[in-house]
C-alpha positions in Angstrom: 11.1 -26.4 -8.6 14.3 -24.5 -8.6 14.4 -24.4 -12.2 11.6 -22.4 -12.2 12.7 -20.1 -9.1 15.9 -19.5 -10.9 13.6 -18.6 -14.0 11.8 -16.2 -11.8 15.0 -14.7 -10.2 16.2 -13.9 -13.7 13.1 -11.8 -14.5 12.8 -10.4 -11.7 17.1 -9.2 -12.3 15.6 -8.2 -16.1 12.4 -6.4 -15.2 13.0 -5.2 -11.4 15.7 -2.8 -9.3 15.2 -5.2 -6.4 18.4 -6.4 -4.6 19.5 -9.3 -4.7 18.6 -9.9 -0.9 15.5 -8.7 -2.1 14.9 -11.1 -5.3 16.0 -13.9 -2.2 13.6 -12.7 -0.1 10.6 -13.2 -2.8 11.7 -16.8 -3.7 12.1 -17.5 0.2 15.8 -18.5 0.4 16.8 -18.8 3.9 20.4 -17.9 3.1 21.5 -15.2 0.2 24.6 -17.2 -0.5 23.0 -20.3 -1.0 20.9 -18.6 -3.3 23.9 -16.8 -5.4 25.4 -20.3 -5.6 22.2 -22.0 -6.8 22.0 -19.4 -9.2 25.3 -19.3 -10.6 24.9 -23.0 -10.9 21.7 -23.1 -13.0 22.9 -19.6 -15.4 26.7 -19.6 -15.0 27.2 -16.5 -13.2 26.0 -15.1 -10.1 22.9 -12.6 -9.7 25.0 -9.8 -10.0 27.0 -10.9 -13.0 23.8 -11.7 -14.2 22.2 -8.2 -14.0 25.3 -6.3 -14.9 
C-alpha cells in the first residue's frame, strides 16, 4: 500500500503544481512530515527534492 501511494505522490509532483501539503492531503496522511519522511525513504529524497 505505501508503495503505491508513494508511486501516486511522485506523479502527482511530475504532472501537478499541488503542494506538498496538498499531494498529503490526497493520499490522506495525517501528518506532512511523516509523509516527507516516508517518501524520502521509498525515493531517496524528499518531495521537494524530488520536484525540484
Amino acid at each position: 500500500m505505501t508503495d503505491q501511494k508513494m508511486e501516486r505522490a511522485k506523479k502527482l509532483l511530475d504532472q501537478t503544481q499541488h503542494t506538498v501539503q496538498e499531494i498529503c492531503d490526497r493520499l490522506i496522511y495525517d501528518n506532512q512530515s511523516y509523509f516527507i519522511k516516508t517518501f524520502k525513504a521509498h525515493a531517496g529524497v524528499t518531495p521537494a527534492e524530488y520536484r525540484g
